[in-house]
N, C-alpha and C positions, 0 to 999 in steps of 0.2 A: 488591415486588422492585425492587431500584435498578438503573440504568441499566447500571453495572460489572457488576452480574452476568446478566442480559442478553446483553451482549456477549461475555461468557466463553462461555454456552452458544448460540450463533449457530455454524452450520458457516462463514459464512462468514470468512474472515481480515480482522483491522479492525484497521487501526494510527490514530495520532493525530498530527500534528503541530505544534509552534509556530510562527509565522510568519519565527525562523529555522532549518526545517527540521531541527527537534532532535524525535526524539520522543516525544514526552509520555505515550504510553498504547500497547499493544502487546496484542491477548488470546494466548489458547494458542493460537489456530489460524493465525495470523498467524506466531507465535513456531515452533512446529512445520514450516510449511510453509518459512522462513528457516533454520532448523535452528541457531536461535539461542533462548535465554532471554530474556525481557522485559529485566531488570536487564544485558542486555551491548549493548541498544540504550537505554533511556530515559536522557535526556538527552543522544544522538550526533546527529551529523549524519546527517541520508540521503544525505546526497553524499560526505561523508568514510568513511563505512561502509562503500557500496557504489560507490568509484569509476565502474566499473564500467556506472552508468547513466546516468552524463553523457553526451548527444550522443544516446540514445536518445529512442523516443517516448514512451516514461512521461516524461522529464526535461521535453521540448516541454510535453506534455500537461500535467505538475500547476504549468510555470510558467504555461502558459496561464489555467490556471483561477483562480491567486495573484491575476494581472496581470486579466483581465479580470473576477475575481466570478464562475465562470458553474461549473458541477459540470460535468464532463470523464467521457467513459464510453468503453472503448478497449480492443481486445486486442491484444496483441502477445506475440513469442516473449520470456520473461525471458533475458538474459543471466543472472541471479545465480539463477535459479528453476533453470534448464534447460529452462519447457517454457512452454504458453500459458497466461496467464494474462487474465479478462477482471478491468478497475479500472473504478473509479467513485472520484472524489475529490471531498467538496464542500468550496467553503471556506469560513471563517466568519472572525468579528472577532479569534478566537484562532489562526487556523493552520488547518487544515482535516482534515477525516477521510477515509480510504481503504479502503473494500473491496474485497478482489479474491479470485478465486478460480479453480482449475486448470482449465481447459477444454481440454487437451490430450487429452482420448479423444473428445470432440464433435470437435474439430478435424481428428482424424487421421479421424475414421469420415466427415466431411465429404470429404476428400482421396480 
């Protein structure tokens, strides 16, 4: 089994990006949780897509990780989700990878 397919059956959501934040690979769960289709993100910006999360801490967090090499692990409330979601971004010599996934009923039964 090849990596692409793989990633399709992972619950977790896994996007891809190029090192100018255009993304390169998208699976379903990623695609579903965005409520968008792969082909209306590959090849967009994450910043031109989702204004939206400029100035948040996913934006801080996956420049951080660009700028210093280091994989970024973080929840926060999404603006563009509606709810919590925990990320993991690592980067590589292409751009770097991202899984995150809904932890908003952990969070609420935490509260």
């Amino acid at each position: 089994m090849d990596l692409r397919s793989i990633l399709e059956k992972i619950t977790a959501a896994y996007v891809e990006f190029d090192p100018g934040w255009r993304y390169v690979y998208v699976n379903s769960a990623a695609a579903r949780m965005l409520g968008r289709v792969p082909e209306e993100l590959i090849g967009k910006n994450l910043w031109e897509v989702f204004p939206e999360l400029i100035g948040t801490m996913m934006d801080q967090e996956f420049h951080r990780a660009k700028r210093e090499r280091v994989d970024v692990r973080f929840a926060y409330f999404s603006p563009v989700l509606h709810r919590w979601v925990e990320m993991q971004a690592i980067p590589s010599e292409n751009g770097f990878s991202v899984f995150f996934h809904d932890i908003t009923k952990h969070r609420e039964v935490e509260e």
